[in-house]
KEFI-844962 format. One record per residue (C-alpha): chain; residue in three letters; z, x, y; residue number from 1. Coordinates in pm, whole numbers. Example, Ala and Ser with C-alpha at 12.3 -4.5 7.8 and 13.67 -1.06 7.14 Angstrom:
2
SITE  chain  res      pz      px      py    n
SITE      A  Ala     780    1230    -450    1
SITE      A  Ser     714    1367    -106    2
This chain:
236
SITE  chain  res      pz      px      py    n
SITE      A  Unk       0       0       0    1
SITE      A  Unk      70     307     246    2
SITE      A  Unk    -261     446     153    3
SITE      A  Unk    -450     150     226    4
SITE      A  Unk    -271      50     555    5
SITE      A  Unk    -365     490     671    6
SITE      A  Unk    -713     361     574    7
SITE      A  Unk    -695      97     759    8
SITE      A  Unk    -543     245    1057    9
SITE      A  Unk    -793     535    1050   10
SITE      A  Unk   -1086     241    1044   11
SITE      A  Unk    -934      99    1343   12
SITE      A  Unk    -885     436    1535   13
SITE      A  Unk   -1205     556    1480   14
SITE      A  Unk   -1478     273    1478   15
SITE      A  Unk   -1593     317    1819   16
SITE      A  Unk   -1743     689    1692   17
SITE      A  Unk   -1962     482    1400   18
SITE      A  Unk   -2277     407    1566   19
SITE      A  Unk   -2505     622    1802   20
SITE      A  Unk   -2656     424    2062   21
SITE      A  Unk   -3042     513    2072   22
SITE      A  Unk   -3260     686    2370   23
SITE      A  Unk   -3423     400    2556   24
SITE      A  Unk   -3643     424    2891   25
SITE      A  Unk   -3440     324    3213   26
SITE      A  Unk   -3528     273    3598   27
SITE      A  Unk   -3371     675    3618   28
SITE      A  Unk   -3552     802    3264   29
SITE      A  Unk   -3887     740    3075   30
SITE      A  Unk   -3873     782    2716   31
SITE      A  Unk   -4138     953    2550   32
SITE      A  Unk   -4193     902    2200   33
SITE      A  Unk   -4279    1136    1905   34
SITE      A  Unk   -4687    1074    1979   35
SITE      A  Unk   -4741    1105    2311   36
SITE      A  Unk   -4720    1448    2518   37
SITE      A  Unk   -4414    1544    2677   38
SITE      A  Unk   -4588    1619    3077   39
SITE      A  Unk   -4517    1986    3185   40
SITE      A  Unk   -4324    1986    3541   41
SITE      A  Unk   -4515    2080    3824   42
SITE      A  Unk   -4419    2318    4083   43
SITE      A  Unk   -4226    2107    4293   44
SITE      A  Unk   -3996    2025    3971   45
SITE      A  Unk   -3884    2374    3900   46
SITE      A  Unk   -3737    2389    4265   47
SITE      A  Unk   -3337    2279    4302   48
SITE      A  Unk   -3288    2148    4628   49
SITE      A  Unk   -3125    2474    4858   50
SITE      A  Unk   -2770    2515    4863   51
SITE      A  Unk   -2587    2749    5106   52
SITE      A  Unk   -2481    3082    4931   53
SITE      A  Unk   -2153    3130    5092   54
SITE      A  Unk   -1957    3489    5123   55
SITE      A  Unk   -1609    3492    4964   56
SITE      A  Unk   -1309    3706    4869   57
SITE      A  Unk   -1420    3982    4609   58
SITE      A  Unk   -1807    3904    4681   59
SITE      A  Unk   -2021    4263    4657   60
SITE      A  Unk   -2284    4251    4926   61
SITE      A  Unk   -2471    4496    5046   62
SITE      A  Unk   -2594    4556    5435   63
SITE      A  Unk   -2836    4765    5561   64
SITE      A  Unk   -2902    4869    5920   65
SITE      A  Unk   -3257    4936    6018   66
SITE      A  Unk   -3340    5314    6120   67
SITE      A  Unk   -2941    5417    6088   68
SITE      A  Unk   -2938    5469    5717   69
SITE      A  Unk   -2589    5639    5768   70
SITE      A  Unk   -2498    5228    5812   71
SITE      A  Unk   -2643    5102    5570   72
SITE      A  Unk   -2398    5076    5238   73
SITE      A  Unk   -2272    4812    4948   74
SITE      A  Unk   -1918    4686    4987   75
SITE      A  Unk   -1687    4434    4889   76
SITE      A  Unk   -1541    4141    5074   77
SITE      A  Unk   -1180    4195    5087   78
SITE      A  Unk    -883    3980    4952   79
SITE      A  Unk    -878    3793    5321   80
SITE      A  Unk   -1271    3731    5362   81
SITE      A  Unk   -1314    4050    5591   82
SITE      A  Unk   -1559    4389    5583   83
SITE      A  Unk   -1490    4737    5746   84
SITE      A  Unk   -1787    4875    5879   85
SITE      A  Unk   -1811    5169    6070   86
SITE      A  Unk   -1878    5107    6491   87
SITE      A  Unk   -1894    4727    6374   88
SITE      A  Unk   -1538    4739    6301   89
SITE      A  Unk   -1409    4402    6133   90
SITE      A  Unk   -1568    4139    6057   91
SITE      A  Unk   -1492    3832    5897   92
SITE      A  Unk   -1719    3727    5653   93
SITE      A  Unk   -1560    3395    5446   94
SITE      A  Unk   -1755    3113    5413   95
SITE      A  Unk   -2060    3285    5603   96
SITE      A  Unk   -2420    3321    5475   97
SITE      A  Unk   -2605    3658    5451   98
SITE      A  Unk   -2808    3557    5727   99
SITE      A  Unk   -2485    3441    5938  100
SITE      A  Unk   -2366    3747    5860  101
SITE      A  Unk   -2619    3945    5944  102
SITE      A  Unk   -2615    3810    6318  103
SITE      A  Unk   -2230    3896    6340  104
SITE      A  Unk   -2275    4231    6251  105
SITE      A  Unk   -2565    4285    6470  106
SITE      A  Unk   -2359    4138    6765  107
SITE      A  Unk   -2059    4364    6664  108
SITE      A  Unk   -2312    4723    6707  109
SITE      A  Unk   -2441    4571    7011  110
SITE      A  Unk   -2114    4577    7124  111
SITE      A  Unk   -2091    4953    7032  112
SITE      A  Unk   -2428    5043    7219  113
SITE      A  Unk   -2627    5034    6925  114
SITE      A  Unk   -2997    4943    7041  115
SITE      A  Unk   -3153    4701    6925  116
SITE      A  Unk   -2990    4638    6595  117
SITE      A  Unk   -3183    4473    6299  118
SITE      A  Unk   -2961    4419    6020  119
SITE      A  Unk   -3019    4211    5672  120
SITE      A  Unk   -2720    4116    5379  121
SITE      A  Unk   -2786    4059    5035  122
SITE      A  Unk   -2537    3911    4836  123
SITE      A  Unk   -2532    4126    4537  124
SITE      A  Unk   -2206    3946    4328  125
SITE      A  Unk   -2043    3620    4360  126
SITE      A  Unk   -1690    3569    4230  127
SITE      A  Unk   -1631    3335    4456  128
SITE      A  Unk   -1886    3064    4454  129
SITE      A  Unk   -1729    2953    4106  130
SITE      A  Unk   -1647    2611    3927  131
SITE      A  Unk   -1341    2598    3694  132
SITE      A  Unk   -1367    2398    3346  133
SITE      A  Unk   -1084    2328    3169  134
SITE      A  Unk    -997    2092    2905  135
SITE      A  Unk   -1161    2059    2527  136
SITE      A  Unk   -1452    2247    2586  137
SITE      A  Unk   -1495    2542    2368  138
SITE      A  Unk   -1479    2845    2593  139
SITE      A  Unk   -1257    2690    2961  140
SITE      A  Unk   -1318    2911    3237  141
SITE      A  Unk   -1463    3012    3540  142
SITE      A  Unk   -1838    2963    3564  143
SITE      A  Unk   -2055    3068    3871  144
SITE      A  Unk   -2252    2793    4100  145
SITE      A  Unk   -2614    2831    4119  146
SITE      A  Unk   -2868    2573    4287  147
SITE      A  Unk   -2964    2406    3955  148
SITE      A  Unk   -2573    2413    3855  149
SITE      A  Unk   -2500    2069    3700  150
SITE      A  Unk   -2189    1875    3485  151
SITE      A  Unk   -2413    1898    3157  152
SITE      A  Unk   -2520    2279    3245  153
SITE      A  Unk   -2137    2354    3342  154
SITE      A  Unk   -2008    2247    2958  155
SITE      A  Unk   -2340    2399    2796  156
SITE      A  Unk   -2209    2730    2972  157
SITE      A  Unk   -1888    2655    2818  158
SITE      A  Unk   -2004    2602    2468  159
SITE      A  Unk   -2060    2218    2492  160
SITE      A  Unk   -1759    2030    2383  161
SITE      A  Unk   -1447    2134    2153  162
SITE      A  Unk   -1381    1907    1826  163
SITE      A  Unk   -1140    1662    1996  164
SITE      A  Unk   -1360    1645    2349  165
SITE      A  Unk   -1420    1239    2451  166
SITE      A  Unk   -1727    1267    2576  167
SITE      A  Unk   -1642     954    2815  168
SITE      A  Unk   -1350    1090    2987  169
SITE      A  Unk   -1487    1394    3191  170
SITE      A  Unk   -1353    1406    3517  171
SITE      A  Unk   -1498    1627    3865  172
SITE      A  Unk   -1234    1704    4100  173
SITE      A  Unk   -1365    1785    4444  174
SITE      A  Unk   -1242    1839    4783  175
SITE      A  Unk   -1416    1688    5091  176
SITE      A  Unk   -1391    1726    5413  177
SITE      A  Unk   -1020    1835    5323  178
SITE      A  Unk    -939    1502    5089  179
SITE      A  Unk    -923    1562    4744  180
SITE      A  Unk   -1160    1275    4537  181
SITE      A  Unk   -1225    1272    4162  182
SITE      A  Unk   -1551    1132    3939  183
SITE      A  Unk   -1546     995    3627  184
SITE      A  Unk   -1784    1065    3422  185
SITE      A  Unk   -1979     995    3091  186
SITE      A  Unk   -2145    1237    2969  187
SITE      A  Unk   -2303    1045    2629  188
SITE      A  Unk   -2449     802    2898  189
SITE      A  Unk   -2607    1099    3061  190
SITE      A  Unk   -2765    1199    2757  191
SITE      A  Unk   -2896     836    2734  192
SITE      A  Unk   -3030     836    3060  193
SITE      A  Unk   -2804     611    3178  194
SITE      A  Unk   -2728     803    3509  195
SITE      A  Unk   -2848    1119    3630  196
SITE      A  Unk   -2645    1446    3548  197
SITE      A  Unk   -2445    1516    3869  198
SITE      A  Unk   -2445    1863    4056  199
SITE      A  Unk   -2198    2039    4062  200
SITE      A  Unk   -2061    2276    4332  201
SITE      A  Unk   -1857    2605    4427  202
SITE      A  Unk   -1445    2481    4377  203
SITE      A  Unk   -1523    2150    4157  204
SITE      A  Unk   -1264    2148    3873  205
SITE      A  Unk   -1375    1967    3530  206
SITE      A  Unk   -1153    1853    3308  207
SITE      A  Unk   -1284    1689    2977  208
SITE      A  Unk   -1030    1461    2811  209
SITE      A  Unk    -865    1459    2457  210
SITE      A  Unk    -989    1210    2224  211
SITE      A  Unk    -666    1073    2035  212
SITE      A  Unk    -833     912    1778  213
SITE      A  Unk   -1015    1222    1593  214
SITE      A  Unk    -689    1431    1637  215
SITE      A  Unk    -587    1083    1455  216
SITE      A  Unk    -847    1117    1190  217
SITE      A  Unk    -768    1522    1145  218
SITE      A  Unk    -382    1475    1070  219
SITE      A  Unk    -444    1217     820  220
SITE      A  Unk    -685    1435     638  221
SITE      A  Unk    -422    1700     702  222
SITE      A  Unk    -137    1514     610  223
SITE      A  Unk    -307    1291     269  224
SITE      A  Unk    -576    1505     121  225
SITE      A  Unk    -635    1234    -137  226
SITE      A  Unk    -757     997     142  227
SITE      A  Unk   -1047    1250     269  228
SITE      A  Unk   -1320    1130      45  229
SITE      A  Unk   -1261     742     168  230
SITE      A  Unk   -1187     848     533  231
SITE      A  Unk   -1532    1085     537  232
SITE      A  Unk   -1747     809     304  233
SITE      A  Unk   -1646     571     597  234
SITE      A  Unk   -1763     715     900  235
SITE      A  Unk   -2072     830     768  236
């Protein structure tokens, strides 16, 4: 009687992960099937919309001064956002681009009687344009923010999902304007088409929820060995 009411509990627990709901064509995504040609994508396509590289703490960039190689050098944004450049002096660099940069340090040896100063940053390393993922994905981390970066891209650089991930439960926490705001996301209805796959940007946090009911399923395998062959013959 115990064995059949763990069967039944495990039934219960787990019958939302039976069935797969198929691929169909939406407003947001045309579905393609297995005889026609999948179109390539045309330049346009293959372009993510720009995106502000930033300059953070710990960034490597590297600056160069036209005609006054003696200038020009690769160095890394301190602790505080700031560089040290000789007759520039200080400069502070957070949240700048290259190009805004650029200007500031050109304004800075104008200062010093430098003529004419033409000056160009590269970002060479980010550590700072980064989005955290924690939660049951299989490797949490930090991950860095490019253009294209997006929630499904963020958990494939992750190693997709862990074995108790609910793929329904996946949250982005963002700040805005300095108020903190959170999505909730589901990231099986991406796959479906449901919804398009949301960017993602430099500071979002992702946290993918715990799914109870196959830590359910895993303990009663764990605990009842006898009941695995029934359990597994169920679900599939």
């Amino acid at each position: 009687m115990l064995k059949l009411s763990l069967v039944f509990l495990a039934a219960a627990a787990l019958s939302g992960c039976a069935g797969r709901e198929p691929i169909t064509s939406t407003p947001r995504l045309t579905v393609v099937d297995g005889a026609a040609v999948l179109p390539p994508p045309n330049r346009q396509d293959l372009l993510a919309a720009d995106r502000p590289a930033l300059i953070g703490p710990l960034d490597t960039i590297q600056v160069d001064v036209f005609n006054v190689p003696d200038l020009s050098r690769e160095m890394q944004v301190d602790a505080s956002g700031r560089i040290a450049m000789p007759l520039a002096g200080t400069i502070d660099a957070n949240g700048l681009t290259a190009g805004e940069l650029a200007l500031r340090v050109e304004e800075a040896l104008r200062a010093r009687f430098v003529r004419d100063p033409q000056v160009i940053v590269n970002i060479r390393s980010s550590v700072s344009q980064v989005v955290t993922i924690d939660g049951q994905v299989t490797e949490p981390g930090l991950y860095p923010v490019t253009n294209q970066m997006t929630l499904m891209r963020v958990i494939a650089s992750a190693r997709g999902f862990s074995e108790f991930a609910r793929q329904d439960d996946v949250v982005i926490l963002r700040s805005v304007e300095g108020r903190r705001m959170a999505g909730l996301y589901n990231v099986a209805a991406i796959r479906r088409g449901a919804y398009d796959d949301p960017p993602v940007y430099a500071n979002d946090v992702i946290v993918v929820g715990d799914s109870p009911q196959r830590r359910l399923f895993r303990d009663l395998v764990a605990v009842s060995p006898v009941l695995a062959a029934p359990l597994i013959a169920f679900l599939q």
